[in-house]
N, CA, C and O atoms as CSV, one atom per row, in Angstrom:
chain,resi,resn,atom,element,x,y,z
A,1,UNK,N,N,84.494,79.876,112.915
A,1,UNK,CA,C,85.353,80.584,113.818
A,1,UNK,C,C,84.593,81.803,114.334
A,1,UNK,O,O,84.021,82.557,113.547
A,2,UNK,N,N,84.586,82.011,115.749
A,2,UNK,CA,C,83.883,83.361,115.859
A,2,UNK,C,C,84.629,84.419,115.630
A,2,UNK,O,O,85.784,84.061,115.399
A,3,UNK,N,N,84.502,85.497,115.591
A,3,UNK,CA,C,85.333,86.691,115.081
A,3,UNK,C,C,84.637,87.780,116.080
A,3,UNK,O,O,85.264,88.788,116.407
A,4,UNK,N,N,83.373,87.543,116.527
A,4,UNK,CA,C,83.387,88.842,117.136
A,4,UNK,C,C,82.672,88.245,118.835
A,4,UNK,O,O,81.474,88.115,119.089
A,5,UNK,N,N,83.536,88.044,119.529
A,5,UNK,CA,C,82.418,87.419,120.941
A,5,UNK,C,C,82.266,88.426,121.439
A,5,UNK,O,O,82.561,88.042,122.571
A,6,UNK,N,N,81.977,89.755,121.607
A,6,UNK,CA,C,80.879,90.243,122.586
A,6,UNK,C,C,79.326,89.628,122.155
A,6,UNK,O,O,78.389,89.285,122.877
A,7,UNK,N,N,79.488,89.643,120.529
A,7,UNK,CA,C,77.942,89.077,120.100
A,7,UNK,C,C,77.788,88.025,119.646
A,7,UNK,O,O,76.644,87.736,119.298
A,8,UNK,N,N,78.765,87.132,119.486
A,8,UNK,CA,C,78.541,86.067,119.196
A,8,UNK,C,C,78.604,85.307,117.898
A,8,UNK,O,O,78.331,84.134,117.642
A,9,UNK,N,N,79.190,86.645,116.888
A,9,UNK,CA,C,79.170,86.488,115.400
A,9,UNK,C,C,80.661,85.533,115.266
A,9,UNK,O,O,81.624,85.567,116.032
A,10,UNK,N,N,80.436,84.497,113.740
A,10,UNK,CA,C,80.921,83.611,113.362
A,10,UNK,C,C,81.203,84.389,111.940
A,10,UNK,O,O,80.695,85.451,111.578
A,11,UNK,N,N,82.128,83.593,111.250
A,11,UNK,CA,C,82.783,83.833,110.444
A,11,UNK,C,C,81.123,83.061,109.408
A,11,UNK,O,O,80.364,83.946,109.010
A,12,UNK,N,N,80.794,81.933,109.143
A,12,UNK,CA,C,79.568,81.772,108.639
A,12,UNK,C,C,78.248,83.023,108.783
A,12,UNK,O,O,77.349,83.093,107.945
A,13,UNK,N,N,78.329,83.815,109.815
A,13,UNK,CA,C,77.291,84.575,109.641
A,13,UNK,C,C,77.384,85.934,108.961
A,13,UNK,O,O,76.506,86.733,108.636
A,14,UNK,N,N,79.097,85.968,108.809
A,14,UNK,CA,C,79.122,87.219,107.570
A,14,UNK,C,C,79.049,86.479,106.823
A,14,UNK,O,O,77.873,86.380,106.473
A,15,UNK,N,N,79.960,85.530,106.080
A,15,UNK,CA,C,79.519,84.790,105.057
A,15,UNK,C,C,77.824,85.214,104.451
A,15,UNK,O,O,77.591,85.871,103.437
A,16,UNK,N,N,76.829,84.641,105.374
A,16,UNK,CA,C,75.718,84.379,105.249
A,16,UNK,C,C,75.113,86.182,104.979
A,16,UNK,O,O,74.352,86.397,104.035
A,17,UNK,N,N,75.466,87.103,105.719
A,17,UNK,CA,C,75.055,88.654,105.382
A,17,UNK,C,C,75.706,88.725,103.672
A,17,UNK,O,O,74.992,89.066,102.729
A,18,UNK,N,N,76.694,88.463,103.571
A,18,UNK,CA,C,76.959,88.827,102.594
A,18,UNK,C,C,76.190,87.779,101.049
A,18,UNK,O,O,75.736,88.348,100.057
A,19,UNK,N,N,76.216,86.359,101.202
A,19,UNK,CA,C,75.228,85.997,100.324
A,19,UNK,C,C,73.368,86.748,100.341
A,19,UNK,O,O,72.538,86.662,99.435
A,20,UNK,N,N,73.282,87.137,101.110
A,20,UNK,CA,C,72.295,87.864,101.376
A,20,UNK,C,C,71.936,89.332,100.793
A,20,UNK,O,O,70.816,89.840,100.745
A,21,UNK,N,N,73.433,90.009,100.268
A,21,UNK,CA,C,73.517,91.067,99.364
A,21,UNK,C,C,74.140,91.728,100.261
A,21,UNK,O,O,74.289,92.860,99.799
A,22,UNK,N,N,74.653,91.656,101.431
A,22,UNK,CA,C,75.195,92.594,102.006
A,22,UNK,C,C,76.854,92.940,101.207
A,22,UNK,O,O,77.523,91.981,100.822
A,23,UNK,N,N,77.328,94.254,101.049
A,23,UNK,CA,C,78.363,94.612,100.060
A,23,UNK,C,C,79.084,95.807,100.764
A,23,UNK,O,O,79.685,96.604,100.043
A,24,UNK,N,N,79.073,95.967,101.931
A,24,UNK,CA,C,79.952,96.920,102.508
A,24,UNK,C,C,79.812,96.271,104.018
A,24,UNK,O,O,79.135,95.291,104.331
A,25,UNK,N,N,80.586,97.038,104.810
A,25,UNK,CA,C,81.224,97.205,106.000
A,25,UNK,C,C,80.172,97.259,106.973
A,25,UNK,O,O,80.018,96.470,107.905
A,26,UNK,N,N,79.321,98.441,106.631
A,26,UNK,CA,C,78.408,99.296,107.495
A,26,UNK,C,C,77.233,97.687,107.397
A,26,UNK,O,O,76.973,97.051,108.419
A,27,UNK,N,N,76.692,97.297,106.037
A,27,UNK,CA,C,75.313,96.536,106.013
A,27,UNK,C,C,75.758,95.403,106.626
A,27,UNK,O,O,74.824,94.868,107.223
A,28,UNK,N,N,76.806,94.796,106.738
A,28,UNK,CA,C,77.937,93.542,107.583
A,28,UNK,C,C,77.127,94.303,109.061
A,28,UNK,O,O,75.998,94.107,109.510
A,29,UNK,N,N,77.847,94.894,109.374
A,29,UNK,CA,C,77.442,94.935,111.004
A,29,UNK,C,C,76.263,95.208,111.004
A,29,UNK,O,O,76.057,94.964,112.193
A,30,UNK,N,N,75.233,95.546,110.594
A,30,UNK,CA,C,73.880,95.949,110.691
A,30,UNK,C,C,72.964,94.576,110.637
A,30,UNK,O,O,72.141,94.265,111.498
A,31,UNK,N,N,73.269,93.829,109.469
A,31,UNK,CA,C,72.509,92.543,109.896
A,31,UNK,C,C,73.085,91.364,111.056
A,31,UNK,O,O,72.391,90.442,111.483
A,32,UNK,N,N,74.633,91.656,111.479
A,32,UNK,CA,C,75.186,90.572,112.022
A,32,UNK,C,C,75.038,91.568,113.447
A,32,UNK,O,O,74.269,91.052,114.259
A,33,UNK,N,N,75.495,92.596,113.802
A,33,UNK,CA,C,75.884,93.228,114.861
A,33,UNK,C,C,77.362,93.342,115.192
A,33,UNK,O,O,77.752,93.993,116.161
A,34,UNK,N,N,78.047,92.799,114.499
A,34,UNK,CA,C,79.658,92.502,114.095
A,34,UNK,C,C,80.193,93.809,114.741
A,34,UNK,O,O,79.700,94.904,114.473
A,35,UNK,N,N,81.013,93.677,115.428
A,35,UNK,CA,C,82.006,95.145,115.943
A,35,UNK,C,C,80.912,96.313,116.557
A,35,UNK,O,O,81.116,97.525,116.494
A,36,UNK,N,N,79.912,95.779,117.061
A,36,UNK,CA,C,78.920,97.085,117.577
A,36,UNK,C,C,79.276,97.186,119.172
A,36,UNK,O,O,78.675,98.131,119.684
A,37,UNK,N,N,79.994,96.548,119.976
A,37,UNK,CA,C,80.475,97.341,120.932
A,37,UNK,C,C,82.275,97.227,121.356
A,37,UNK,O,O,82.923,98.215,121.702
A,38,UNK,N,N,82.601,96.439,121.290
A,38,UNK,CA,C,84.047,96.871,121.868
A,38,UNK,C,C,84.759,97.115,120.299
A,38,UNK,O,O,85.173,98.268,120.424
A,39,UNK,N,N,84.965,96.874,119.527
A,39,UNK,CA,C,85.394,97.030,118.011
A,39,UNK,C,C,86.761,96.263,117.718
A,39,UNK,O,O,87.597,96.691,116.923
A,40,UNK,N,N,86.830,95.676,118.081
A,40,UNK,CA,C,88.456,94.466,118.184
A,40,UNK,C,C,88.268,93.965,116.904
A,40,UNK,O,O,89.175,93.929,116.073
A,41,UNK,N,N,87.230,93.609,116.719
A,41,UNK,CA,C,86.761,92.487,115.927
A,41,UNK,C,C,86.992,93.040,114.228
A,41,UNK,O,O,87.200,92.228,113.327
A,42,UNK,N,N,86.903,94.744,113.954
A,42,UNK,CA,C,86.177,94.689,112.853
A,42,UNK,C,C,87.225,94.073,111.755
A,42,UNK,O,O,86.851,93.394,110.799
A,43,UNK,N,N,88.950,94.494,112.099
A,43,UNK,CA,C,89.904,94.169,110.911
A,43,UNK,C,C,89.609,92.955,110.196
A,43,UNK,O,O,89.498,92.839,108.975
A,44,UNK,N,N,89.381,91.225,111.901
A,44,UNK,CA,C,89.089,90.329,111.380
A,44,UNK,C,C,87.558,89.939,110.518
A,44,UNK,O,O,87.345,88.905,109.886
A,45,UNK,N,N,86.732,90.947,110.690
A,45,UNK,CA,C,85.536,91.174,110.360
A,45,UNK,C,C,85.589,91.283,108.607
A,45,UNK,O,O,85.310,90.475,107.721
A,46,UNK,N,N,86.065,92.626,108.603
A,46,UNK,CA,C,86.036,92.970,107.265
A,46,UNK,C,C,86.939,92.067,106.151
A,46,UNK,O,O,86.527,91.777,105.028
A,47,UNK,N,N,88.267,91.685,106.707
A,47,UNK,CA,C,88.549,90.716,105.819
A,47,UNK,C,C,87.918,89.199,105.805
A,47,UNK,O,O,88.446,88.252,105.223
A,48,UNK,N,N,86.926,89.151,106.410
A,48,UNK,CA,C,85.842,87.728,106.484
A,48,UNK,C,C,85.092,88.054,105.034
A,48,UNK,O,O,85.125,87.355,104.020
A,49,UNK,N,N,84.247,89.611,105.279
A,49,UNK,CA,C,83.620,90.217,104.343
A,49,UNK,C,C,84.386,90.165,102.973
A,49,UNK,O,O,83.870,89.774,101.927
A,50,UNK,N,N,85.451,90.528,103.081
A,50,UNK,CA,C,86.011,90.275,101.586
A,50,UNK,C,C,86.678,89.665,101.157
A,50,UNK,O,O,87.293,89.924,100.122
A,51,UNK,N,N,86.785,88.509,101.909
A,51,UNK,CA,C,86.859,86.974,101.163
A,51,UNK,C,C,85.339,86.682,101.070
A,51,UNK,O,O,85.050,85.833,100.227
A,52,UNK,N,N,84.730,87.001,101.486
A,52,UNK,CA,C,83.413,86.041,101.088
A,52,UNK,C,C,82.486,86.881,99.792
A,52,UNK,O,O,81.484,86.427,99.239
A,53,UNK,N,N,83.085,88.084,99.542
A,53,UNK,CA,C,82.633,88.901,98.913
A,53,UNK,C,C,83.254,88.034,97.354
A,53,UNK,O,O,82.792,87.133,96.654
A,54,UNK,N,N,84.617,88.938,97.306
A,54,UNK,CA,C,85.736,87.911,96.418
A,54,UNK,C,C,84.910,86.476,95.677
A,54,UNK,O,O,84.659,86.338,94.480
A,55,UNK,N,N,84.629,85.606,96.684
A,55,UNK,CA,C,83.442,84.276,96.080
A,55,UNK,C,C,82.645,84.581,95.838
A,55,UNK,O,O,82.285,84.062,94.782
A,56,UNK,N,N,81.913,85.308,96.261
A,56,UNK,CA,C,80.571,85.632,95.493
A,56,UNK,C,C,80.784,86.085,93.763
A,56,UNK,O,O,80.090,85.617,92.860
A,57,UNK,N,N,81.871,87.066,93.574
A,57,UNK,CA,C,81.664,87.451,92.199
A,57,UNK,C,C,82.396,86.521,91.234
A,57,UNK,O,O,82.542,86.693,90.024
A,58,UNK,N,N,82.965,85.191,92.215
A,58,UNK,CA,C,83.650,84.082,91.584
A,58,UNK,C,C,82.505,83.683,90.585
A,58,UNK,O,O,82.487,83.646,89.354
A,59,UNK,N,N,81.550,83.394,91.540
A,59,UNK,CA,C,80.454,81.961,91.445
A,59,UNK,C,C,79.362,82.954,90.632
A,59,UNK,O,O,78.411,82.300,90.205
A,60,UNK,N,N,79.302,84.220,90.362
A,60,UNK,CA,C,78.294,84.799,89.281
A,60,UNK,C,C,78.936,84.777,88.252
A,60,UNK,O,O,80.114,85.063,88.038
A,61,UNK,N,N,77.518,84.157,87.094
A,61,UNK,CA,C,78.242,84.271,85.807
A,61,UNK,C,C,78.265,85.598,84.923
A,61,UNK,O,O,77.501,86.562,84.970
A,62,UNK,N,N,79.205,85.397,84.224
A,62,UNK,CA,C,79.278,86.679,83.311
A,62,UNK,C,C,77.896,86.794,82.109
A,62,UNK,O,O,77.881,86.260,81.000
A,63,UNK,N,N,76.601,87.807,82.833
A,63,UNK,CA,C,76.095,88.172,82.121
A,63,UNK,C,C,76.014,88.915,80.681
A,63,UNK,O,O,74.947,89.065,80.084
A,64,UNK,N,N,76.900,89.232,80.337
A,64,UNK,CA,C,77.115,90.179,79.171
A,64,UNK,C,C,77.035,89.045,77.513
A,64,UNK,O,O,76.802,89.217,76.316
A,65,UNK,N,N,77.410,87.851,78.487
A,65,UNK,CA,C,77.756,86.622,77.143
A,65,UNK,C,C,76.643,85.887,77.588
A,65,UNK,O,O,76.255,85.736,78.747
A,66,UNK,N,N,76.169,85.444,76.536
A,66,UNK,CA,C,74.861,84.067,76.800
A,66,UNK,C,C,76.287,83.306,76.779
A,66,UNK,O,O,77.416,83.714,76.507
A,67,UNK,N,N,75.604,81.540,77.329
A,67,UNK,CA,C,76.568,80.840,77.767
A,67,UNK,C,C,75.303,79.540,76.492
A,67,UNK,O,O,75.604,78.358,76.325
């Protein structure tokens, strides 16, 4: 789904910033360009970011315990 068309960003390419280590708002738009000129986009933006965030700390395992 795109989320931001002035630039062209997809809901896969935060996804993809954020497997990448991106972990806030600001590093989201910096590698994607997400909400960098008209700003409509960012509400649906940021909750892209934190659902995809949310999975990420699904799918890491709990270091503290050997498995």
């Amino acid at each position: 789904m795109y989320v931001c068309l002035c630039v062209g960003v997809t809901d896969r390419d935060i996804e993809s910033a954020v497997s990448d280590g991106a972990r806030s708002w600001r590093a989201v738009r910096e590698a994607t360009g997400c909400a960098g000129q008209c700003g409509k986009c960012a509400c649906t933006g940021k909750q892209v970011m934190r659902e995809a965030i949310s999975r990420e700390f699904e799918m890491e395992p709990d270091l503290a315990y050997a498995v």
